[in-house]
Structure formats: C-alpha cells, structure tokens
C-alpha positions in Angstrom: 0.0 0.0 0.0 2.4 2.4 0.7 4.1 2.3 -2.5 0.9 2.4 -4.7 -0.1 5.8 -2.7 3.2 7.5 -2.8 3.2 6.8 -6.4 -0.2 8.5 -7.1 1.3 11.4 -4.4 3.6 12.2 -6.9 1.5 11.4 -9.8 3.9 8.7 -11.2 1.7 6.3 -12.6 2.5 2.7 -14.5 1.8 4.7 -18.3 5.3 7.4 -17.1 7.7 5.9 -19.6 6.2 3.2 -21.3 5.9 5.1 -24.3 8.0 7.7 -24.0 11.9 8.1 -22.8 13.0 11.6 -21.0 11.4 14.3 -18.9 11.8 17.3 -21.1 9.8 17.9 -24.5 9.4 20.6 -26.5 6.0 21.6 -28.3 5.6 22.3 -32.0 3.4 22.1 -35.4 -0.3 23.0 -35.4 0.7 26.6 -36.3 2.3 27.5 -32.9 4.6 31.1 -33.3 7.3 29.4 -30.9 8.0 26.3 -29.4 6.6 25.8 -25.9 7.9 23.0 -23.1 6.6 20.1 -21.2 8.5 18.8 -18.3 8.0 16.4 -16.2 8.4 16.7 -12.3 8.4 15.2 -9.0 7.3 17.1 -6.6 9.5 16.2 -3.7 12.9 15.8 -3.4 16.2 16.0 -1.5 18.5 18.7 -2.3 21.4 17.7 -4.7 18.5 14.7 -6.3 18.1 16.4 -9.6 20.1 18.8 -10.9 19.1 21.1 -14.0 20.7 20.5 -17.4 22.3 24.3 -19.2 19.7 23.3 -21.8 16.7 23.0 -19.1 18.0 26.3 -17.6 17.9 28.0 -21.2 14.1 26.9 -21.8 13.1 28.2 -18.8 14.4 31.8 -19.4 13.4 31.5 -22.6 9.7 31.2 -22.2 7.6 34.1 -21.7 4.9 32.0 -19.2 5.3 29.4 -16.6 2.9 26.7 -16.1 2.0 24.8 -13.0 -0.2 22.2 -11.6 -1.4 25.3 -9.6 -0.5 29.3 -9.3 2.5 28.6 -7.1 3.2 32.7 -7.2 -0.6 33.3 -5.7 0.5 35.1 -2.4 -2.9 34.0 -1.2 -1.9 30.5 -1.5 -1.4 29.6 2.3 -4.7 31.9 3.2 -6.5 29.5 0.9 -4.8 26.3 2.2 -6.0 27.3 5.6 -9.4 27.3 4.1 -9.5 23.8 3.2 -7.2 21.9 4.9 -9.8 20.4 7.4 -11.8 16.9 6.4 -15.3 17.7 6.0 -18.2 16.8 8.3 -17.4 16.4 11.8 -14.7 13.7 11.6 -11.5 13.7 13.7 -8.8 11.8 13.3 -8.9 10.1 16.4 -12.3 8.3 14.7 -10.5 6.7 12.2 -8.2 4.5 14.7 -7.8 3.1 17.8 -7.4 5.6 20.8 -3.7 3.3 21.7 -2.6 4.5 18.1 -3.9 8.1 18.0 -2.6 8.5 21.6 1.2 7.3 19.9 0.4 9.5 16.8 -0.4 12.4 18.6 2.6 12.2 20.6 4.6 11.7 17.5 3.2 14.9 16.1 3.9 16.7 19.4 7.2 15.8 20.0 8.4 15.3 16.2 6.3 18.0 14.3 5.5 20.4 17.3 1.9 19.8 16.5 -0.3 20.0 19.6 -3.6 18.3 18.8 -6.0 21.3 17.4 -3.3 22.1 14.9 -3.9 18.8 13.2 -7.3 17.1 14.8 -9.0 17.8 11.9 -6.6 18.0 9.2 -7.0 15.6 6.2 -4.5 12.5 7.0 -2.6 13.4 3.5 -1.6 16.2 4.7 -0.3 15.1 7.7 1.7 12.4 5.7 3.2 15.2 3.5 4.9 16.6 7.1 5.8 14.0 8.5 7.5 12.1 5.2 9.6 15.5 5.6 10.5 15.1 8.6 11.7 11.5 7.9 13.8 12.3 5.2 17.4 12.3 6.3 17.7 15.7 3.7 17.0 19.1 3.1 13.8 18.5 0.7 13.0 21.2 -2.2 9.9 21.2 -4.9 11.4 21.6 -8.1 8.8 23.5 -9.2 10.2 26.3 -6.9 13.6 25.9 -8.7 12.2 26.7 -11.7 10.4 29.6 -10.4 13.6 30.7 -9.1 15.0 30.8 -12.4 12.5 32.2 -14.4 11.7 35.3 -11.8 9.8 37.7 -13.0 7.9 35.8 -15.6 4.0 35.3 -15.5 3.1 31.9 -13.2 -0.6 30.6 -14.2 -1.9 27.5 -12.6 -3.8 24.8 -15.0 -6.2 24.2 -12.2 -7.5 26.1 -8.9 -6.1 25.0 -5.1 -9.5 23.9 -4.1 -9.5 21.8 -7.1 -6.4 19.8 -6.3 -7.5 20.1 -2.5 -10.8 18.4 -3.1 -8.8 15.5 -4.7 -7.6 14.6 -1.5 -12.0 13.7 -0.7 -11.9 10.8 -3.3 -10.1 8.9 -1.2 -11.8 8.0 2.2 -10.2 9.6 5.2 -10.2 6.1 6.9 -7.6 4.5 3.7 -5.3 8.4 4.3 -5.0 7.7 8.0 -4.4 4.1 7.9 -1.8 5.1 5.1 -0.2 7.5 7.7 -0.1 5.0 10.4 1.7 2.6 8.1 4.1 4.6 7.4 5.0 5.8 10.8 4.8 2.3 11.9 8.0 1.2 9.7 9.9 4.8 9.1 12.8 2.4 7.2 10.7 0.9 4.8 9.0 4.7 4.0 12.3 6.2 3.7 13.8 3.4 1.6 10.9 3.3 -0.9 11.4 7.2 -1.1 14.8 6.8 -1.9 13.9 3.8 -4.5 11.3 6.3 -6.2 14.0 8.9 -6.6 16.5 6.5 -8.3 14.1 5.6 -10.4 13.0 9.2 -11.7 16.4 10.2 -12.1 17.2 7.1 -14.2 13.9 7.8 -16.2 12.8 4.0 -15.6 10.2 3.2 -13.4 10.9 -0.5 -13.8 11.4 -1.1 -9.9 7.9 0.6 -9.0 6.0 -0.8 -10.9 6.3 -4.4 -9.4 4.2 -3.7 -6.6 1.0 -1.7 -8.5 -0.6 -4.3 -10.5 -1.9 -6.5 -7.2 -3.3 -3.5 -5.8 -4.9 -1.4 -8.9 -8.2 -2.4 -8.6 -8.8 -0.7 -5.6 -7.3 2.3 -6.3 -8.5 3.0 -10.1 -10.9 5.0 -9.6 -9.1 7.5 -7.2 -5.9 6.8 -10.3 -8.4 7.6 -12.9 -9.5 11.3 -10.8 -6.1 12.2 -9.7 -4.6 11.7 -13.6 -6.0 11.0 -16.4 -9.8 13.5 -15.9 -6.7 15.9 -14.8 -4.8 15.3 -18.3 -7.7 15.9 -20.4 -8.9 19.3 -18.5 -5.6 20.6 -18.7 -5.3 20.1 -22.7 -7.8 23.4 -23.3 -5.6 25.4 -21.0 -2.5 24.3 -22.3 -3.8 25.1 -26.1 -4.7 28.6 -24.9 -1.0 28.9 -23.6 0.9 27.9 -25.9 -1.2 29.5 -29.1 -0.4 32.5 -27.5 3.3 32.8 -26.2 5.9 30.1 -25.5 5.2 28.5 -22.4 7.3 26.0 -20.3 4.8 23.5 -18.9 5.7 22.0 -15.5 3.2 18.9 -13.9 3.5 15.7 -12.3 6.0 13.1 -14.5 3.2 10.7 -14.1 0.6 13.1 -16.4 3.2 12.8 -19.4 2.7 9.4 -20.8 0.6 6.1 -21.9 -2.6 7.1 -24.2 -4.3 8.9 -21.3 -1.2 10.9 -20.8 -0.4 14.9 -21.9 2.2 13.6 -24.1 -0.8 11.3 -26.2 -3.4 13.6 -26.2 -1.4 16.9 -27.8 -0.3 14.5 -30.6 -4.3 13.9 -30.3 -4.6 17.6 -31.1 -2.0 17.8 -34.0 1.0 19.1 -32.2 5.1 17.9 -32.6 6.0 16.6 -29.4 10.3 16.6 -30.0 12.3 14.5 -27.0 14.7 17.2 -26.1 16.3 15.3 -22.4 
C-alpha cells in the first residue's frame, strides 16, 4: 500500500515511460509562433537529487509563461490552504483508529512536528503524511517546481487548475484508507524512507521498472481515485494548455506521471495535432 499511494502522491503512474523516454519535451506544429515546453516533475525531493541540465536552464528563461499544476506565485496560497485543509463533516482523526494509536500519533506529532492536537485534529491525513514524510527524510527536501520559479523570476506563473480543485482530490479517497496510510508509514519509518529513496532513483534514471512491481496487485482498488487524480486531470488541462501555448511560449511543468501512456499529456497533444520533440 504504501508504494501504490506515494506513487499516485507524486503522480507517477504505471503509463510514465512506457511510451515515452526523458522528462523534457518541447512543443511544435499546429501553427504554434514558438515552441513551448513540457517537463515532467516530482514534486519532492532531497537537495542535490536532480540537478538542471544548461539546456533546461535556457528553456526556462526563454519562455515568456510558466505553467503549473497550480499558481505557485498566488500570495494568497497559504490563506487558501487554511481554508480547506480540514476533512469535512465532523470527523477527527482520532475516529479513524484506535485511541492506543492516535494517543502514539499524537505524541509523534507533538514531539516530532510540534503539533499540539487542534493544529492537526481535523486536518486531512494526507496532509499530515506530506509533514511528516519531511520530517523522515534524512535531507534538506525542495519542490522543483520552486527551482524553476527561481529561475524564471519575473515571468507570468498561471496554474492549469484552482487549489480547491487539487484540494478536493484529497476527498476521493476516504479519510479512513489516508489515515491508515499515515499510520503505516510511521509504523516502519525504514521501509517509507527506503521506498522514497527507491522512487527517486528511479525518476532520475527515467525508468520506473522497480515501482512498478508492486501496482498491479493492488490497482483495482485504487483505479478509480488513479483515474480522478490523472487522467480526468490530463484531459482538462489540454484546453488550458492550447490557450498557452497558441499565445506565447510557455514551459509546462506537472506531475512526470501526467506525461505518458494514451491517457497521458504527451498522447493527447499529438491527439490535437501538435510535434512533441524528446529534447532530455
């Protein structure tokens, strides 16, 4: 279980490379002005995990728009994260296990995280995972979306979908399957951490090989939350991205697992008549 969620957390599916080689694609044809870019990302890492090729670096600065999952640049972004943060109804997480293992996860959270219990009573569970898997980490972690922010400062960032879009995800998947996610992981740290670490080897290496082992005994029950968190996400974002790109170059940055299979970005802009060009 834990390596089927973590792969959907970072949106690397079992389509990622199964058609396509690389992370970085350039956009063409269909009467485009300039080229635009696709890259694929993971949305955690450890410092020093990936570093950014010169010819990365010059498509960034290059591009007149940046394009993310959301509007990373929104400076209302944590206001609205407030917002919806909380599970909805009048569940706490203390329903959703037994009092001997919420009284160990809220000491965990206290001691660990600094979280006294109404910081996090009624947060969703995923979110709670996100901090602690942090925490685990033996590294100074860094979103590579923010890198690339870093390096094209100054240029427009747009979002292909809203916060309380992607937040309302999270309600697909019952709060009772998040928390007993979270307890798992806290209940064998090594085994998180390793499979982490294995997840990051593989995205560097561009071959998924080694994750995919573990997803095919346990795809049934997660399809449907699969099928809401990628691919009715890929085909929503291909009218936004046709609006970017027809207008000024853009350099596209999503989750690696939303680039390929036939349900991926990748298939469905060749769909719509465009070059897709390997470039790394």
């Amino acid at each position: 279980m834990i390596r089927v969620i973590s792969m959907l957390l970072f949106f690397l599916s079992n389509t990622v490379f199964a058609q396509e080689k690389g992370l970085l694609f350039e956009i063409s044809g269909n009467d485009l002005q300039k080229p635009s870019y696709l890259f694929g990302t993971m949305h955690l890492l450890c410092e020093g995990d990936f570093e950014m090729s010169e010819e990365m670096i010059s498509k960034i600065k290059s591009s007149e728009i940046l394009a993310m999952e959301m509007d990373l640049d929104d400076p209302t972004m944590a206001f609205k994260m407030m917002g919806k943060m909380k599970m909805k109804g009048d569940t706490s997480l203390s329903d959703l296990m037994q009092e001997a293992r919420y009284d160990s996860l809220r000491s965990y959270l206290k001691d660990s995280l600094n979280l006294p219990p109404m910081m996090f009573q009624k947060t969703k569970p995923f979110l709670i995972y996100s901090l602690v898997l942090t925490k685990l980490l033996p590294c100074k972690t860094l979103m590579l979306e923010n890198e690339i922010m870093k390096i094209g400062k100054g240029k427009k960032v747009v979002g292909l979908e809203t916060l309380d879009f992607q937040m309302d995800l999270m309600d697909k998947l019952s709060y009772q399957v998040q928390a007993d996610y979270l307890l798992e992981t806290l209940a064998d740290k090594q085994k998180s951490i390793q499979e982490f670490k294995e997840m990051t080897e593989a995205y560097k290496k561009r071959d998924l090989d080694i994750l995919l082992k573990s997803i095919d005994a346990e795809k049934g029950m997660m399809a449907d939350f699969e099928n809401e968190m990628l691919h009715k996400r890929n085909l929503a974002w291909i009218p936004e991205i046709k609006k970017l790109i027809s207008d000024k170059s853009t350099f596209i940055a999503v989750g690696a697992g939303h680039l390929g299979g036939d349900k991926g970005v990748l298939q469905l802009l060749k769909n719509e008549g465009f070059t897709i060009k390997t470039i790394e």
